[in-house]
N, C-alpha and C positions, 0 to 999 in steps of 0.2 A: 196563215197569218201569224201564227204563232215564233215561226221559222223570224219572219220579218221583225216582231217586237222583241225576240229574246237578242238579236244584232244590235238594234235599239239601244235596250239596257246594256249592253256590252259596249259598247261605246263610251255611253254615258261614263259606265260603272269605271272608264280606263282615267275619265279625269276624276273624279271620286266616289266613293263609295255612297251606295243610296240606298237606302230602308223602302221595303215593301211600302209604306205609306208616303212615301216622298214619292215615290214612285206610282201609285195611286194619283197623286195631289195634280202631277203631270198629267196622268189622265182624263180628271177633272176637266184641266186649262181647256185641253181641245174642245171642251163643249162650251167653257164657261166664259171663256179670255175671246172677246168679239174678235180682234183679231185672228188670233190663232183659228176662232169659227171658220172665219169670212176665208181663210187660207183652205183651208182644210174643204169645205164647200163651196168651192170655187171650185175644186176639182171632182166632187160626184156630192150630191144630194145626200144626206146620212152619212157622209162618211166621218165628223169631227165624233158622231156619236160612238160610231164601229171602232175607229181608234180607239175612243175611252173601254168602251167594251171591252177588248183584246186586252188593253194595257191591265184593265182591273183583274180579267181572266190569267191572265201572267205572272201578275204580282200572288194571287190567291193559289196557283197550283206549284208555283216556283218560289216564290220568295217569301211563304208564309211558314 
């Protein structure tokens, strides 16, 4: 999973540069942003949460 979110920020990171907490804040959205929920959980049970998970895990062994 890690492989997946560090492609993620690498994207992101090509249109501009983003801080460990902006990038955090992203991980939030998935659980917070109904939208982005209701996206995210449409496709498996848990899964807006396990995003935020990973992303936070990401941010704290890569970007901190």
């Amino acid at each position: 999973m890690q492989a997946e979110i560090d492609g993620q920020y690498r994207i992101l990171a090509r249109i501009r540069a983003v801080t460990a907490e902006e990038y955090r804040a992203i991980g939030r959205s998935c659980v917070e942003n109904a939208h982005w929920r209701a996206a995210y959980e449409s496709i498996a049970p848990g899964l807006a949460a396990y995003q935020r998970d990973a992303i936070e895990a990401y941010a704290t062994t890569r970007l901190s």
